[in-house]
C-alpha positions as CSV (number, residue, x, y, z in Angstrom):
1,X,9.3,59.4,-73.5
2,X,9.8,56.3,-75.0
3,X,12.9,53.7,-74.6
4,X,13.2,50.6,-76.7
5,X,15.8,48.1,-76.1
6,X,17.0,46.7,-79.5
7,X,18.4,43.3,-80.3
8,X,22.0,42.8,-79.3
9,X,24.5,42.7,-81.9
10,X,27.9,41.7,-82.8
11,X,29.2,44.4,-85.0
12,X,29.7,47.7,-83.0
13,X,31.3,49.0,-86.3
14,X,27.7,48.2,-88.0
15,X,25.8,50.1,-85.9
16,X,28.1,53.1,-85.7
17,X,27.9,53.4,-89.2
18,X,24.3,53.3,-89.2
19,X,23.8,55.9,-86.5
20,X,26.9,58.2,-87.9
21,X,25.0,57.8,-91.5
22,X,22.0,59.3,-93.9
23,X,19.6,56.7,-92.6
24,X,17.2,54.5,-94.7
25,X,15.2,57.1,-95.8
26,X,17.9,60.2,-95.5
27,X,16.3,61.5,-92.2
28,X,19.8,61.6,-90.2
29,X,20.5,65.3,-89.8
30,X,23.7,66.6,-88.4
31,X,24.5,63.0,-86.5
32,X,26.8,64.2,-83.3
33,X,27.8,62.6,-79.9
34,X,25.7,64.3,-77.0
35,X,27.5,62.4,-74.1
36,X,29.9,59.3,-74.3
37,X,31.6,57.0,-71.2
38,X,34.8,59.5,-71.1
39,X,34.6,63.3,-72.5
40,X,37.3,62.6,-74.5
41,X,35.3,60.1,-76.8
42,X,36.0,61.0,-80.8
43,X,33.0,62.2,-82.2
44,X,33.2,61.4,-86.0
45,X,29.9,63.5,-86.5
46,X,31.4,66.7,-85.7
47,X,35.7,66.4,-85.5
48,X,36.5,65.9,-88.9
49,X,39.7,63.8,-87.8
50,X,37.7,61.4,-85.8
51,X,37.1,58.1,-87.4
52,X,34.0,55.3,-86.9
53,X,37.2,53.0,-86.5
54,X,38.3,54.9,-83.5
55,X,35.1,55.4,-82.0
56,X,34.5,51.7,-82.9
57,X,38.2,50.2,-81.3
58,X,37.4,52.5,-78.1
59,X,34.4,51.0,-77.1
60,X,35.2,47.4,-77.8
61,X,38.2,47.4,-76.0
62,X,37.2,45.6,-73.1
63,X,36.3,42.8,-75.3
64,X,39.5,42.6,-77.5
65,X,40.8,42.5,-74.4
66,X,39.7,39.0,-73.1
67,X,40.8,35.7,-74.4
68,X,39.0,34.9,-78.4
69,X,37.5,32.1,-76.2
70,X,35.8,33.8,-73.6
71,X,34.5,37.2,-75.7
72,X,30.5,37.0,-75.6
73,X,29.2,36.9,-79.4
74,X,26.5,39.3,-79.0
75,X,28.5,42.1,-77.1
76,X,26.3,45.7,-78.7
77,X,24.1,46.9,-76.3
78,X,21.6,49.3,-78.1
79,X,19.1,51.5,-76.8
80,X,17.1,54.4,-78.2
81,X,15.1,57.1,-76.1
82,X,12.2,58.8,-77.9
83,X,10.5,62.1,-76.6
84,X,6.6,62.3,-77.6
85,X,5.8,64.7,-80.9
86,X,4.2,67.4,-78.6
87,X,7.5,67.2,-76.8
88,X,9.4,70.5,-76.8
89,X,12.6,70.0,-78.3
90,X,15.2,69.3,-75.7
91,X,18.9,70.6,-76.1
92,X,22.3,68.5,-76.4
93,X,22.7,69.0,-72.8
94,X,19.6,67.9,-72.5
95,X,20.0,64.8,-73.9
96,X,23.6,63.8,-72.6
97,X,21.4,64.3,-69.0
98,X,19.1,62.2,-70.1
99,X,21.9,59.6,-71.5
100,X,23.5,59.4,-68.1
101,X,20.2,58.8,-66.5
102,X,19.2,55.7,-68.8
103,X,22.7,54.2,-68.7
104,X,23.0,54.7,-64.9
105,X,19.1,52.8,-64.1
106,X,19.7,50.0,-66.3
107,X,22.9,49.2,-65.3
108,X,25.1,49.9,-68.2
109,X,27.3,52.5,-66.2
110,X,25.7,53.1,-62.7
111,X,26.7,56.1,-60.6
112,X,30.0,56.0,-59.2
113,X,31.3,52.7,-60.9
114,X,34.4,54.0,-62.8
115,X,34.8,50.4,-64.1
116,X,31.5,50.2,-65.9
117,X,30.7,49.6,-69.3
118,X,32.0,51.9,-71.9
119,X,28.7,53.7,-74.3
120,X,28.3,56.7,-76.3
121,X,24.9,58.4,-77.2
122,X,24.5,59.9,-80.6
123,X,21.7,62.5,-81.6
124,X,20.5,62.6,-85.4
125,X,17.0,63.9,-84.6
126,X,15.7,66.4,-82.7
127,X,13.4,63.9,-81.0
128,X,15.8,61.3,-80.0
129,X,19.0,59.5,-78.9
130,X,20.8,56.6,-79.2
131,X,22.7,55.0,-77.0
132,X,25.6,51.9,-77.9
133,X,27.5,50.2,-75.6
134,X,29.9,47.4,-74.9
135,X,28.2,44.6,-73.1
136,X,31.5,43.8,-71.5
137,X,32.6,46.1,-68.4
138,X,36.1,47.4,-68.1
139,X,37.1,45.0,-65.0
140,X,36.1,42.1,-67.9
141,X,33.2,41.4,-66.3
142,X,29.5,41.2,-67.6
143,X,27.4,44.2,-66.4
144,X,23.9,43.2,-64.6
145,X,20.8,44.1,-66.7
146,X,17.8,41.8,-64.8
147,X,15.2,43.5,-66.1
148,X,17.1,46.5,-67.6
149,X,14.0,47.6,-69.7
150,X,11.5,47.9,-66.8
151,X,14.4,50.3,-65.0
152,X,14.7,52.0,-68.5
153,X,10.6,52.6,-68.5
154,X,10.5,53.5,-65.0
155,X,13.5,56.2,-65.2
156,X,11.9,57.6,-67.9
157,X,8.9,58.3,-65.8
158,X,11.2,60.2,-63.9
159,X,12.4,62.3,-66.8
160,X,9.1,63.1,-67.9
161,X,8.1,64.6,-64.8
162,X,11.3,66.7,-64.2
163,X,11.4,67.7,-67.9
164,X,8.0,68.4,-67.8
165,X,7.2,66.7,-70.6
166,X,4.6,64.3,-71.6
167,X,3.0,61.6,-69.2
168,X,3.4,57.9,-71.0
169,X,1.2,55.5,-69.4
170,X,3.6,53.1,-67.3
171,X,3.6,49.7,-68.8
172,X,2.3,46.0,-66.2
173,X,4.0,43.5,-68.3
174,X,1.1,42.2,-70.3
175,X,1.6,44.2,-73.4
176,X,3.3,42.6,-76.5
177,X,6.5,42.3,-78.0
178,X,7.1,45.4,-79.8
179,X,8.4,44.5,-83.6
180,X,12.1,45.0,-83.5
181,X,14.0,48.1,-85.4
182,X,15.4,44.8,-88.0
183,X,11.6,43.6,-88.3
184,X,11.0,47.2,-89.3
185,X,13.7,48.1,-91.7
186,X,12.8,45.0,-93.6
187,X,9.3,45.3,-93.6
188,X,9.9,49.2,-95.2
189,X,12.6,47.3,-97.6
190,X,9.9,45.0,-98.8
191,X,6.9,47.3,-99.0
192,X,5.1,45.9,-96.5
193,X,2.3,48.0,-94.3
194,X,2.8,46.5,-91.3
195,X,6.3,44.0,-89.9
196,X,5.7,39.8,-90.1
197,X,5.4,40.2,-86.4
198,X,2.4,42.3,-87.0
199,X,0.6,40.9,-89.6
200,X,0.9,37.3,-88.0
201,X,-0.1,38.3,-84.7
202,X,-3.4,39.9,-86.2
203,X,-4.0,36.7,-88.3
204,X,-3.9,34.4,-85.6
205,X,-6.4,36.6,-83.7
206,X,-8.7,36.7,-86.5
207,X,-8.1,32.7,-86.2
208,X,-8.7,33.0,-82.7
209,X,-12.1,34.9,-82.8
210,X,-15.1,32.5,-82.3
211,X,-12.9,29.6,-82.9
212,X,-14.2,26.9,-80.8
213,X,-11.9,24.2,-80.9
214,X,-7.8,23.2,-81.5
215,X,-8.9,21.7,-85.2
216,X,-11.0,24.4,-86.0
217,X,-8.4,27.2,-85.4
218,X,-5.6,25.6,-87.4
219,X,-8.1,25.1,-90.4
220,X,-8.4,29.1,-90.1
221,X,-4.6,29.6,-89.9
222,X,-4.0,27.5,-92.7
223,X,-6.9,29.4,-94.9
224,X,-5.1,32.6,-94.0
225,X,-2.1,30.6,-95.9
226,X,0.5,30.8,-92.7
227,X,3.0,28.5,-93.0
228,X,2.5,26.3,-89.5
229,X,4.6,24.2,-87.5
230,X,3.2,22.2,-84.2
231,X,5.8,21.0,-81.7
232,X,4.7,17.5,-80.5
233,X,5.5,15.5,-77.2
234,X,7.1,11.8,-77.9
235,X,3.1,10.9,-76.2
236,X,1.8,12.3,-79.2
237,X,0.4,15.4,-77.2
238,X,0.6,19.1,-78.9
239,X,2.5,21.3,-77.2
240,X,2.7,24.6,-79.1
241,X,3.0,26.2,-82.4
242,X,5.2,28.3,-84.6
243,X,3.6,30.2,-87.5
244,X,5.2,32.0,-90.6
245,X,4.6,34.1,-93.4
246,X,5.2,32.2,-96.9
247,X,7.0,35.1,-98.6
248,X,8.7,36.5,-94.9
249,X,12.0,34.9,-95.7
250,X,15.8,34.9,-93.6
251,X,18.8,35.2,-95.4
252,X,19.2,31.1,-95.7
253,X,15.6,31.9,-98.1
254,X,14.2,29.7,-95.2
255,X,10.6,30.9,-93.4
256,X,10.7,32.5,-90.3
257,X,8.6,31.5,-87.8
258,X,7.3,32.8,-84.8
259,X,5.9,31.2,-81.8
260,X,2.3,32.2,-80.5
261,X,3.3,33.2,-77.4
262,X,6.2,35.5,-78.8
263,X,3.2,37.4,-80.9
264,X,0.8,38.1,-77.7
265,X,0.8,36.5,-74.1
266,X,-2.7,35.7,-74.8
267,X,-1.9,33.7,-78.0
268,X,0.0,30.8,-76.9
269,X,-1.5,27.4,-77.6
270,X,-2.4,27.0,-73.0
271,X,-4.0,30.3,-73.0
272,X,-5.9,29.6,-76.4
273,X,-7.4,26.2,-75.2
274,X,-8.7,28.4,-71.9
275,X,-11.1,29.6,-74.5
276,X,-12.4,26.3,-76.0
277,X,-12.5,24.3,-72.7
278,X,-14.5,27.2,-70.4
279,X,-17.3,25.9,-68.5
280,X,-20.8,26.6,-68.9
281,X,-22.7,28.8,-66.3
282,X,-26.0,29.2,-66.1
283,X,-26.9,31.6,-68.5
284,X,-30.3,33.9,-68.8
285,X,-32.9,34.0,-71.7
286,X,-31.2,37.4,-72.6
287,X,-28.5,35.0,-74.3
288,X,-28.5,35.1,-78.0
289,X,-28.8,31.3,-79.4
290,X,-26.0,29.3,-80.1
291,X,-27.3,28.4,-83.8
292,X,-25.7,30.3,-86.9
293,X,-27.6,32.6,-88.1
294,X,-28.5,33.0,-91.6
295,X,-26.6,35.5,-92.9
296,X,-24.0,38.8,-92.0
297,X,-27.2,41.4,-91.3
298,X,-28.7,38.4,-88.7
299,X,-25.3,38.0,-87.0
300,X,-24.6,41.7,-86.6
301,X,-28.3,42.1,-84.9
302,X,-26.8,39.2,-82.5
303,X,-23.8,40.9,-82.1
304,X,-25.6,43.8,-81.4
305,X,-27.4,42.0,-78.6
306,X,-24.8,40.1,-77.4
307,X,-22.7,43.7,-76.7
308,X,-25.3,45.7,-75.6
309,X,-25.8,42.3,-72.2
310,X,-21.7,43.0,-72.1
311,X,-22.0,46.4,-71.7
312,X,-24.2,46.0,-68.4
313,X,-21.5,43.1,-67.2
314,X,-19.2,45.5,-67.8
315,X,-20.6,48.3,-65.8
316,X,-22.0,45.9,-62.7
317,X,-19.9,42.2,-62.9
318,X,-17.4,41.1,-61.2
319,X,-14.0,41.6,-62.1
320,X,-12.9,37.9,-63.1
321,X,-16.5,38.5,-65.6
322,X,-15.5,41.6,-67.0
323,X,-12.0,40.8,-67.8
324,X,-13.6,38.1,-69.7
325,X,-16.4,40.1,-71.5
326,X,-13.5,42.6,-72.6
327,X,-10.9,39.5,-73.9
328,X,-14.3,38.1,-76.1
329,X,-14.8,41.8,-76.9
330,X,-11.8,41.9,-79.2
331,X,-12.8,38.6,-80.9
332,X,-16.0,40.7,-81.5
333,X,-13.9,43.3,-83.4
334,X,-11.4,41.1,-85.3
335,X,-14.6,39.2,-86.7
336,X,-16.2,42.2,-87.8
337,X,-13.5,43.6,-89.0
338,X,-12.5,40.9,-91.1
339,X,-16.1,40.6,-92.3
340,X,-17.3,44.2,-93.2
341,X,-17.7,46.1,-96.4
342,X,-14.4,48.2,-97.5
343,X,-15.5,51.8,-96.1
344,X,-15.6,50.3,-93.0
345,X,-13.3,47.7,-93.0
346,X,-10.0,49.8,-92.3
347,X,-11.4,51.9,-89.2
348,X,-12.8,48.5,-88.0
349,X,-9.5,47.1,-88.4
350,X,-7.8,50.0,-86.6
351,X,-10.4,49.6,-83.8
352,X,-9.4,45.7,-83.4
353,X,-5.7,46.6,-83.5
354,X,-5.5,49.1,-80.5
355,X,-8.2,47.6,-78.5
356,X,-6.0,44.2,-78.3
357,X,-3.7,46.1,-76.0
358,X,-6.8,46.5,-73.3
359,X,-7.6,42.5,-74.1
360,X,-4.7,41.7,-71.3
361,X,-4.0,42.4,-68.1
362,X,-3.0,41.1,-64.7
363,X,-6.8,40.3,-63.7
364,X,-7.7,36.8,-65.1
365,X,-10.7,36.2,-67.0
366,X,-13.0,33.8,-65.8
367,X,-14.1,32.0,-68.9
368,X,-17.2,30.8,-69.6
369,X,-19.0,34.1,-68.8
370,X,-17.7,35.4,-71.9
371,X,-20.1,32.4,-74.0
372,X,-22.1,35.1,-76.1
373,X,-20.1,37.2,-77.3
374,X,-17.8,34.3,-78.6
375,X,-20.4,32.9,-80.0
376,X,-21.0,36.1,-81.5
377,X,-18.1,36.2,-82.9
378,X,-18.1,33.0,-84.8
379,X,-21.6,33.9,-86.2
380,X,-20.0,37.0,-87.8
381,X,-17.0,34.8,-89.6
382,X,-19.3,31.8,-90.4
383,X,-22.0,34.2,-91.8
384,X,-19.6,35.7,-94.4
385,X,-18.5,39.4,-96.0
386,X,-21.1,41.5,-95.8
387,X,-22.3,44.4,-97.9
388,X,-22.1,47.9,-97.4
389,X,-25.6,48.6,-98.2
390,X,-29.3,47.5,-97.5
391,X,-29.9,45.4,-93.9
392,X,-26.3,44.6,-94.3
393,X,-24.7,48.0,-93.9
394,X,-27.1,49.4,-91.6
395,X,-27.0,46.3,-89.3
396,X,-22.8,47.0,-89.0
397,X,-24.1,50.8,-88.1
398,X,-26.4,49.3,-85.3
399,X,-23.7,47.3,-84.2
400,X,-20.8,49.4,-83.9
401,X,-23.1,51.6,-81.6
402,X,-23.0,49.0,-79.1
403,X,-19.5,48.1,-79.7
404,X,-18.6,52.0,-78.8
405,X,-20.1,51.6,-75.6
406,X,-18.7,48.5,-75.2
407,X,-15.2,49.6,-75.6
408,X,-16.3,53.1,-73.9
409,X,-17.4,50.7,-70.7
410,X,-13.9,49.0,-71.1
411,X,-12.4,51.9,-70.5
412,X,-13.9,53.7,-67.6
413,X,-13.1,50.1,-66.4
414,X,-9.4,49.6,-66.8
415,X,-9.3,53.6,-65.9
416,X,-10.8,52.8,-62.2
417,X,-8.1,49.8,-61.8
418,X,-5.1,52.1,-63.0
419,X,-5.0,50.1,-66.2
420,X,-3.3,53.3,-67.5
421,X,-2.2,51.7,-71.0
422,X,-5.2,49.6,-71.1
423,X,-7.5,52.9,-70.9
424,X,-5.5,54.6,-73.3
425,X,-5.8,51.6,-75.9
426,X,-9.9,51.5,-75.0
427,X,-10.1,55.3,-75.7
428,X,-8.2,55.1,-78.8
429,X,-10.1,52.0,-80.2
430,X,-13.9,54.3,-79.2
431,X,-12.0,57.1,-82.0
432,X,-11.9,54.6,-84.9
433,X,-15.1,53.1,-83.6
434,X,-16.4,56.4,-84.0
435,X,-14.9,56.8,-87.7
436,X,-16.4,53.5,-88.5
437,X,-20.0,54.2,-87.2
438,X,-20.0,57.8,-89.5
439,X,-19.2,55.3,-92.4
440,X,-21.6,52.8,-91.8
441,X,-24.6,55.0,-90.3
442,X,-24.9,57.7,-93.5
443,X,-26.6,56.0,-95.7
444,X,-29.5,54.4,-93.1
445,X,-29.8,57.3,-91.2
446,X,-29.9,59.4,-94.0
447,X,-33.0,57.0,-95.3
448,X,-34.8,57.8,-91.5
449,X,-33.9,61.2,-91.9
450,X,-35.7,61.8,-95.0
451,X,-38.8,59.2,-93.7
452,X,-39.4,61.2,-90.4
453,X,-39.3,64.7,-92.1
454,X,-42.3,63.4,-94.4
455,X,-44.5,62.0,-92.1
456,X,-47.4,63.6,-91.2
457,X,-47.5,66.8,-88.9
458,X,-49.9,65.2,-86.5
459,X,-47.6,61.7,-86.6
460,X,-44.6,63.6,-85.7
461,X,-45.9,65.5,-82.9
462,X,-47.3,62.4,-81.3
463,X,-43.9,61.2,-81.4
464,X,-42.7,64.2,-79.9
465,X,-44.9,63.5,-77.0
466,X,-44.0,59.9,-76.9
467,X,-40.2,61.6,-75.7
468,X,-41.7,64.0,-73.7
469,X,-43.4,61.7,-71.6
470,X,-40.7,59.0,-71.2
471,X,-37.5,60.5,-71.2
472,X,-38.1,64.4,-70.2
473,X,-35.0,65.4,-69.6
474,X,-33.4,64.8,-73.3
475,X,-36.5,65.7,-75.0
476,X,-35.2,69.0,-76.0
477,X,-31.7,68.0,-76.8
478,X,-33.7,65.4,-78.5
479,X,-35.5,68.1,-80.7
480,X,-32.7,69.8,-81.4
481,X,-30.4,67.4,-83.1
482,X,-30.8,66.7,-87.0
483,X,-31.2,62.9,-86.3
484,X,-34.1,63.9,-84.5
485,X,-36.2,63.1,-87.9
486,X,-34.3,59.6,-87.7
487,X,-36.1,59.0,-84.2
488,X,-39.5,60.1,-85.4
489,X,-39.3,57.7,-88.1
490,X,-38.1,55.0,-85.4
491,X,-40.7,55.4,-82.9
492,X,-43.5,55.7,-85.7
493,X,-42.3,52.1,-86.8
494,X,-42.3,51.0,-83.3
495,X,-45.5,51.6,-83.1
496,X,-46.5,50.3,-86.0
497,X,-45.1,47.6,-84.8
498,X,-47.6,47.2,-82.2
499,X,-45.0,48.6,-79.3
500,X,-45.9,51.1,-76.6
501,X,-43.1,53.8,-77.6
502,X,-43.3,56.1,-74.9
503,X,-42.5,52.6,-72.4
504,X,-39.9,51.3,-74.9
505,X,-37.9,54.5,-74.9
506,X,-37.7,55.2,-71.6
507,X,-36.3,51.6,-71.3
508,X,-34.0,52.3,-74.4
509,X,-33.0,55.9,-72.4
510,X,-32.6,54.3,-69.1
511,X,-30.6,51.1,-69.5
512,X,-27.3,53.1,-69.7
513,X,-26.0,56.6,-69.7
514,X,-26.0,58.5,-73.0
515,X,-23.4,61.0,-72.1
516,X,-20.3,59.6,-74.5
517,X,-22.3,59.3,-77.5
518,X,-22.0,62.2,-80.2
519,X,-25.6,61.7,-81.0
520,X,-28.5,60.9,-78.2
521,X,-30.9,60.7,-81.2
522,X,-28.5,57.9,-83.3
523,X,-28.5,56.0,-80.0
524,X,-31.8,55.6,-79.5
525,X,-32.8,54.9,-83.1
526,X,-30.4,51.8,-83.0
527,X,-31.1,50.4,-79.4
528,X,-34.7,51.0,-80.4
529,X,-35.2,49.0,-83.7
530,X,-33.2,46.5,-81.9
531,X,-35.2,46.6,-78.9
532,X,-38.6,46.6,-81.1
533,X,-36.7,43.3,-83.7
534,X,-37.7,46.4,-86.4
535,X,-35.3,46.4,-89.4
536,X,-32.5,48.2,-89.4
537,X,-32.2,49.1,-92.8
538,X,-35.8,52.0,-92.9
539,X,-36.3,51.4,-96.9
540,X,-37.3,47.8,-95.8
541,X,-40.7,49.3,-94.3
542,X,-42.5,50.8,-95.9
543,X,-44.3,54.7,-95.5
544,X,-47.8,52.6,-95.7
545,X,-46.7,50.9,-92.4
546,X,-45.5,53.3,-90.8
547,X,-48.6,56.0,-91.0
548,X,-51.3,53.0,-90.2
549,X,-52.0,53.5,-87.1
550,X,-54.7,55.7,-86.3
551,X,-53.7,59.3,-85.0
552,X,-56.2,59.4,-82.1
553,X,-53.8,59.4,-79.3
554,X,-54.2,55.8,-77.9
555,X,-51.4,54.4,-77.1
556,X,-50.5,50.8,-79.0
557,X,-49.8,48.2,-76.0
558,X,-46.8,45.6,-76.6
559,X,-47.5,42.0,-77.3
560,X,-47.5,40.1,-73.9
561,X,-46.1,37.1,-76.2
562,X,-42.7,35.4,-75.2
563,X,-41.3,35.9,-78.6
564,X,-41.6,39.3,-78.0
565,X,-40.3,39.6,-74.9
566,X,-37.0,38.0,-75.8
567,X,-36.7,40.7,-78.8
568,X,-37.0,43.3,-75.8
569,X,-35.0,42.0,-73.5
570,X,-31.8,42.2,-76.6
């Protein structure tokens, strides 16, 4: 059950209106007062004599009653409760139950307090209320609301459980600003997908991702064409910045801007510099290079890599590390995002939406740690679009692998600290992730599928042993799965490639558990031919390659080479 405080207002006459009325997009059905201050209360909805006016002049009279001089402007309290779709569908006295409750915990009308503020709470859905009330109390004094919408989440907890309805992961402060109902009706008004609030706070993050320095990020925000104002200190020193969408106008036609901070906790201009001024820790050879790569397949493979070191900080590091790892995770997915082919693009972009809610929360990322997958990030935007096809598409397949278990790992994580809406948000992004990866993977796999079902008999069951002998208990699953062609094909180009597959897969099985993927076989094709530096895309090798090395058994060693071992330890 959700409750979302509105705006305040200063036309209790307005809103009435609205609530008593068809509704933007005629979806007001049989409006009627469930529960109101006094019994007595005229219900325009149902009495055919009652009046908005009367409804209207009854709750504002506490106000009419001060002095013009000392009546607050913005006297409409508004609040609306929302039960879940699965929900079952509650009766009137249900709701009025359930009115009392919310006014009583935020302070509108406590328990007992017969000179609280006067409200009424109107049902024109079966899924939900709302409530209006008169921000002055009947004594002519101001009612207290410190932190009314925490007491409005936390009551509803309450109702949940005695309604037996469902369980809404309780909120820690760090999620964002929720667009308000206004933002919303004039985003529908206007045609627009998402509110201003919405669409700026994903630009700036896609500004955000990789960016490594003040200058640099408002070049991106200004290529995104935001309108951008920066307050300065009379030193000369910024202080902050307000963005705007050039056609999101007020009623004056003027922009309307919003501050970073308002968009996200995490995107005001202090916590933004945290990312450009980290320090630099020691960091291992498993650390992708810092230098661009040459183009969107290269910087996948590096994202690739890049995740896949995450995923083990995730799993082992320190809880300062991790937070970090999962912040530079999102700039991961608003890069690619931004950066991938169209099939892709809008899963991708789904995946980077939710999984900002598990970006935040109360344990503070130690930056610095987080260097790679930054740096990953900005690889992705500086390499360009890429395509959907060739080393291109299956490269975004390999690398949305990793980012699954990445954003699997992030999970389990935030699940083990009671993250409750951080988990939620993780689990959610893993869905899209794994509409993305079903996108991206078709076309490659489907090349490996076809490879590995036409190599030789003899080929194929040396492969067959190669899984036997390192990773015995998934051989048969192994088998059993259609990709399992994919993997033949893989571990014939491994080694071809002069690997020892039996020692690579083991080391491909073992690194991490395989138990969330939908496919052990897809797994181990990518983490392999990124293991092995083979390319992703199988139509760049070709079936001469693959069959060359002679069937007697032997088992190809590795290269003992440096070069090598850095493309093993990705």
């Amino acid at each position: 059950m959700i409750p979302s405080i509105h705006d305040r207002g200063s036309e209790t006459i307005g809103l009435i209106q609205y609530l008593y009325g068809p509704g933007t997009k005629e979806e007001h059905i049989d409006p009627h007062l469930v529960a109101a201050f006094d019994p007595l209360t005229p219900d325009p909805g149902r009495d055919p004599k009652a009046t908005y006016e009367q409804l209207q002049h009854l709750l504002d009279q506490p106000v009419t009653a001060l002095p013009a001089s000392k009546r607050p402007e913005k006297h409409v309290w508004h609040l609306s409760v929302r039960a879940a779709p699965e929900d079952p569908i509650l009766s009137d006295e249900d709701w009025a139950a359930i009115a009392r409750r919310t006014v009583a915990a935020t302070g509108i009308a406590p328990d007992g307090d017969e000179a609280a503020c006067r409200w009424a709470a109107v049902r024109h859905a079966d899924d939900h209320i709302h409530i209006i009330a008169t921000l002055v109390r009947d004594d002519g004094r101001r009612p207290r609301l410190h932190n009314e919408a925490r007491r409005a989440q936390a009551e509803c907890r309450r109702i949940e459980a005695d309604y037996n309805l469902r369980r809404v992961p309780a909120g820690d402060g760090t999620a964002t600003k929720r667009p308000t109902s206004a933002e919303r009706h004039k985003a529908e008004r206007e045609g627009r997908e998402q509110s201003a609030r919405e669409e700026l706070r994903e630009t700036v993050r896609r500004a955000v991702a990789g960016a490594m320095s003040e200058g640099e990020f408002f070049d991106r925000l200004a290529s995104a064409g935001l309108l951008i104002r920066k307050r300065v200190a009379p030193s000369g020193d910024l202080l902050g910045y307000t963005v705007a969408l050039p056609d999101d106008r007020n009623g004056d036609k003027e922009p309307v801007f919003y501050a970073g901070s308002t968009l996200s906790p995490d995107l005001s201009l202090p916590r933004i510099r945290k990312r450009f001024s980290s320090g630099s820790p020691d960091q291992d050879s498993d650390t992708p290079s810092v230098e661009a790569p040459s183009g969107p397949a290269t910087a996948r493979r590096q994202a690739a890599s890049a995740t896949w070191q995450a995923v083990l900080v995730i799993d082992h590091g320190e809880d300062a590390q991790v937070a970090a790892h999962i912040a530079a995770a999102g700039e991961v997915l608003d890069a690619l995002a931004k950066t991938s082919a169209a099939h892709t693009r809008k899963q991708l972009r789904g995946a980077a939406f939710v999984f900002e809610r598990a970006t935040r929360s109360h344990v503070q990322a130690e930056r610095g740690h987080d260097r790679a997958l930054r740096q990953a990030a900005r690889d992705l935007v500086h390499s360009g679009p890429a395509l959907g096809r060739g080393e291109d598409g299956a490269t975004t397949a390999m690398a949305i692998d990793m980012l699954f278990f990445l954003v699997t790992a992030a999970a389990h994580w935030h699940a083990k600290k009671n993250h409750a809406q951080q988990a939620a948000a993780a689990q959610e992004a893993a869905e899209h992730l794994r509409a993305a990866y079903r996108a991206a993977a078709d076309i490659p796999l489907g090349a490996l599928y076809q490879r590995g079902r036409h190599l030789p008999q003899p080929l194929r069951q040396r492969q067959a042993a190669y899984l036997r002998q390192a990773v015995p208990e998934l051989a048969e699953q192994a088998l059993a799965e259609p990709g399992w062609f994919a993997l033949a094909a893989t571990l014939a180009d491994v080694e071809a490639a002069g690997h020892d597959p039996a020692g690579l897969l083991a080391e491909a099985a073992g690194r991490r558990e395989l138990a969330t993927a939908d496919s052990v076989t897809d797994v181990l094709v990518w983490r392999l031919r990124r293991m092995a530096n083979l390319p992703a895309d199988a139509t760049a090798i070709s079936d001469r390659a693959t069959t060359a090395v002679p069937g007697n058994g032997r088992t190809a060693r590795p290269s003992t080479g440096r070069g090598d071992q850095r493309r093993r330890a990705r």
